[in-house]
N, C-alpha and C positions, 0 to 999 in steps of 0.2 A: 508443375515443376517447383520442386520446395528449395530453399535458399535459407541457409543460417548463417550467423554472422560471428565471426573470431575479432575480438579486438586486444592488440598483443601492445601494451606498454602502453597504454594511450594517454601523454600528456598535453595540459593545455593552460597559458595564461591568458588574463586579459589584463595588463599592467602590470602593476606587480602581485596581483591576486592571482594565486594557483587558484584552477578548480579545478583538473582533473591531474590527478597525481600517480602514474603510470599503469594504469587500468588496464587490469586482461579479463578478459570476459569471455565467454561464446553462449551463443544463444540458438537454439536448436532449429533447424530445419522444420518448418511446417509446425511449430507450438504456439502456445502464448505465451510468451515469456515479461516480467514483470519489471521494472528498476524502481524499487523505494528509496525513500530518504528524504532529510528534513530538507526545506527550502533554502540552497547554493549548496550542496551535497553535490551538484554536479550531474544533474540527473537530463536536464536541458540540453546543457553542451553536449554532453554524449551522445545526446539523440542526436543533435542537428549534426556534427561531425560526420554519424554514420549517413545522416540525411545527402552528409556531402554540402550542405549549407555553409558551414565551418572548417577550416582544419585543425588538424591535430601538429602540433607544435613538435610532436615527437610519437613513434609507434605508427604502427598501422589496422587499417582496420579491412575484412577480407571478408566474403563471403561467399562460403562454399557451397556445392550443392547438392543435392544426394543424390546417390548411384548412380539411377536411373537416367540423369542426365550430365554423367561426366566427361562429357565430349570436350576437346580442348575450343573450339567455337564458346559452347557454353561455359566454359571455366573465365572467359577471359570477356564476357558479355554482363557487363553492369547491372542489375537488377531493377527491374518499374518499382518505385518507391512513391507509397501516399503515404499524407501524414496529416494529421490535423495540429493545430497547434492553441496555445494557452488563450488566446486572444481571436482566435477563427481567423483572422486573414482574410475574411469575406469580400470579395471586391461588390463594394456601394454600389454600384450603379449596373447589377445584373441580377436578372429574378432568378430562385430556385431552381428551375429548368432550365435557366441558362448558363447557370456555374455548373450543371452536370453537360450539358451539351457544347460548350466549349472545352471541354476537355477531351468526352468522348472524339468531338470532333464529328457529330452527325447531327442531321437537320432535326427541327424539335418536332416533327412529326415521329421519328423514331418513337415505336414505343420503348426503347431499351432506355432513355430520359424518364419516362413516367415509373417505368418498373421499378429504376432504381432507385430514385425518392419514396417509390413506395416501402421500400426495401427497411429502410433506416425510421419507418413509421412516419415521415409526414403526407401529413392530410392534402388531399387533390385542391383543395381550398389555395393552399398554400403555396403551390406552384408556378404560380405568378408575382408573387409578393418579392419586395426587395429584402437586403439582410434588418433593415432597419426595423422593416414592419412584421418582423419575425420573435416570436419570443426567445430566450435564452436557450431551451431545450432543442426549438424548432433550430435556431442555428446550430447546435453541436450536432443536430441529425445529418444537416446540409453541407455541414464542413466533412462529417464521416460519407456523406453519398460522394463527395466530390475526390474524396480520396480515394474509395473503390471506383471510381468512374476509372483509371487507367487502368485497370486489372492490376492492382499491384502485386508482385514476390513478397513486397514487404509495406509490412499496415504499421508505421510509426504515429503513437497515440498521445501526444504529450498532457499530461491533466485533462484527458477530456470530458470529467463530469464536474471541472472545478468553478464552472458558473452558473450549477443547476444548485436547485433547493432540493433538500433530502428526498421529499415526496418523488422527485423525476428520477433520481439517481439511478433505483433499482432499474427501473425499465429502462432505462437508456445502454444500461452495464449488458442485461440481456440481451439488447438489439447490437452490442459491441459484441458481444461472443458468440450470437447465432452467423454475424456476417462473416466471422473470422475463421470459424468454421464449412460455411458454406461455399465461400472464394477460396477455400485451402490456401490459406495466406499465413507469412511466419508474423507472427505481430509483437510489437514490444509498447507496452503501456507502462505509462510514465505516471507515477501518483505517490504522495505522501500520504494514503488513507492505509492503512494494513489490509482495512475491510475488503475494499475496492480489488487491492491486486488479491487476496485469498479465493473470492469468490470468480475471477479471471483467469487466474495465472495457469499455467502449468509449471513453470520454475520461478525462480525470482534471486536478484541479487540486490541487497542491499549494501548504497552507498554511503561512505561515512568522509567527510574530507575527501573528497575527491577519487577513494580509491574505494575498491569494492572489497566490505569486511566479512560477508559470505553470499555465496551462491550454490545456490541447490534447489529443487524440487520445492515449489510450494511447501507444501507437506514436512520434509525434512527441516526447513528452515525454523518453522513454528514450533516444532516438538524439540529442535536442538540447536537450538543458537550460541553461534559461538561466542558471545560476550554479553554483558548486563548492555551496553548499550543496542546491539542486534535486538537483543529480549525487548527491548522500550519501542524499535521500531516496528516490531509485527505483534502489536496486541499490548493491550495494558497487563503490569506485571506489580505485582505487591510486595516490595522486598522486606523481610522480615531479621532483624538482627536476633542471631543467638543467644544472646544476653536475655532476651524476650521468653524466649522459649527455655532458655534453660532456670526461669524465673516461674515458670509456671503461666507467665501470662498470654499466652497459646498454648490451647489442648493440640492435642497430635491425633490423627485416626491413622497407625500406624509407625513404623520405625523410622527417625529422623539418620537419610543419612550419612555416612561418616567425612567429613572434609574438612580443610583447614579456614576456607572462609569466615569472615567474620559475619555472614548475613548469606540466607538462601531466599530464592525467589520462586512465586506458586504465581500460577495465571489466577484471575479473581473468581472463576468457577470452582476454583481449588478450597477458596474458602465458605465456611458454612458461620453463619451467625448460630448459638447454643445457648441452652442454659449457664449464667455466670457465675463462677466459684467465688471463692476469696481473694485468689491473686488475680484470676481471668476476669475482671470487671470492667464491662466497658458503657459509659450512655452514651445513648446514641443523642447527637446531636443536630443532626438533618436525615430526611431519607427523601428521596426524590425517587419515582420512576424512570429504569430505561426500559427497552426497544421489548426488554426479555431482565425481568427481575426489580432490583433495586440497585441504587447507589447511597451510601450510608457513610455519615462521616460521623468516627466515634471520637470519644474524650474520654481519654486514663481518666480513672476516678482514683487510684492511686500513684502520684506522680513520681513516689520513690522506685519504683518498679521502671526498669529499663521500657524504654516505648520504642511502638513501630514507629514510627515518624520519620524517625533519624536526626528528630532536630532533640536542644535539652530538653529535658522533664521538666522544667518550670515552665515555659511557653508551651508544653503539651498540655499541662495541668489548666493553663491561663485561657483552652479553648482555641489552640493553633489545630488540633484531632490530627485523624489520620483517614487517607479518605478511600476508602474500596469500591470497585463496580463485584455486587453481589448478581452471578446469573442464576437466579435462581427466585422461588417463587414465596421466598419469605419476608416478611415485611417486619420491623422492630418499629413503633410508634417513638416518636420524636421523647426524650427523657427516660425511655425504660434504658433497665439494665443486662445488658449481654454479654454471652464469653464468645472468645472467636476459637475455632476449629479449624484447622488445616488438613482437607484430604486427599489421596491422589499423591501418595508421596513417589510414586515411580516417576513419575515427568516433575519433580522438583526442580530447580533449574540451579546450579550452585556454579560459579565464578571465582576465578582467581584471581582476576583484576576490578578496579571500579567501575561506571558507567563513565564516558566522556562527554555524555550529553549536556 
């Protein structure tokens, strides 16, 4: 029985700090739905409100349920809500088996204790151990078993890979979305990563100040964000001023096009490092490996030529650069000289206001 959640105006202070600034939302029956945003965005409160932990100072927040079970009993029947939180919540003085079997509410002979720890990948070892003797991973496991232990309608996720190290991340994400899908549960995961909620989500709404500046579809949010600050929130973005391009010092693969902006934005896949012209010159003055490609931070070699930066041309010339994640499999040795390329002009991403970030 799937359970999605409407939140109509949802405001909230805590003194005289707004964080949530009258929020509507809905989040889909049976999905995984996402909430990004930079840290006091509001993304916290919102969870615990819907948790019912909080209220809402003003608005409400409703959770409907589909078709199949629209009986007025069920419309009016609260929904089982787990959740894990930033901090785990672990209570110290119970082992593994024990924070799933007081919940469950079954003797730890049950095997339904053992399965579900297995569930979330920790090791039979581990079972007996307290939260202390647990590593960081092993407790986000335990905190997620503990929250499927009621059968929840709703899987509330707050940051829960934000005390692993990169290496645990991936697998953890996966044992997040094989449970989410296996318990046919509505979930909402809480993270400032982009990465995290793209490779999770099915929708996502990103918070900006307390109110919610789009939501839509995974998918649709990243290909078409409504604003340069949205764009900064789901993925790194390279804004490039016209002045730049109308100088020559960006080649084009393709037609630039037409808008009033003073600057358009390409995701960093979009650029290509090239042979460098006369105007297009750039050295390179770092290059680092990431995960898939290079990161490269170049130096105008000619300072009179408008730069990407956005800062002045004397502190570009002076070695401030301009710094891009390159995905791709080319590498520029530290001092040579390159032109930059922009290709991919249909997902250009062009703005009529500035960033807020």
């Amino acid at each position: 029985m799937a359970v999605g959640i409407q939140c109509r105006d949802v405001s909230k202070r805590f003194g005289a700090a707004r964080v949530l600034n009258g929020v509507d939302w809905t989040a889909r029956a049976g999905a995984v739905s996402g909430l990004v945003g930079v840290s006091a965005a509001g993304k916290t409160s919102l969870l615990r409100i819907i948790a019912g932990l909080d209220r809402a100072d003003s608005g409400t927040v409703e959770f409907p349920r589909d078709e199949v079970s629209q009986t007025e009993a069920a419309k009016a029947q609260s929904p089982r809500i787990g959740m894990t939180f930033q901090n785990l919540s672990l209570w110290p003085h119970l082992t593994a088996r024990q924070h799933v079997a007081s919940v469950l509410r079954v003797a730890a002979r049950d095997g339904t204790v053992e399965a579900l720890l297995a569930e979330v990948g920790l090791p039979a070892s581990t079972f007996d151990r307290r939260p202390a003797e647990l590593s960081g991973g092993e407790g986000q496991r335990l905190a997620l078993a503990r929250a499927l232990a009621v059968k929840p309608e709703l899987l509330l996720l707050d940051e829960p890979l934000a005390q692993l190290d990169t290496p645990w991340r991936d697998e953890l994400l996966s044992v997040i979305q094989t449970a989410a899908l296996r318990h046919a549960t509505t979930t909402i995961y809480v993270s400032h990563a982009w990465r995290e909620v793209a490779a999770i989500c099915d929708d996502v709404a990103v918070l900006v100040d307390g109110r919610v500046a789009q939501a839509g579809s995974t998918d649709e949010v990243f290909k078409n964000p409504a604003n340069e600050t949205v764009a900064r929130l789901t993925g790194p973005v390279v804004g490039i001023p016209r002045a730049a391009i109308n100088a020559g010092q960006v080649s084009l693969v393709g037609n630039l096009p037409v808008s009033s902006g003073d600057s358009i934005f390409v995701r960093p896949q979009q650029v290509r490092l090239v042979e460098p012209t006369e105007a297009n010159r750039w050295r390179v003055a770092e290059a680092r490996p990431l995960d898939v490609g290079w990161q490269v931070t170049l130096e105008q070699v000619d300072a009179s030529v408008a730069n990407l930066s956005g800062v002045p041309a004397s502190k570009a010339a002076s070695g401030s650069g301009f710094r891009i994640g390159i995905r791709s499999p080319q590498h520029a040795p530290v001092g040579n000289l390159v032109g930059l390329a922009i290709v991919d002009w249909e997902r250009v991403l062009q703005f009529g206001e500035r960033s807020i970030l």
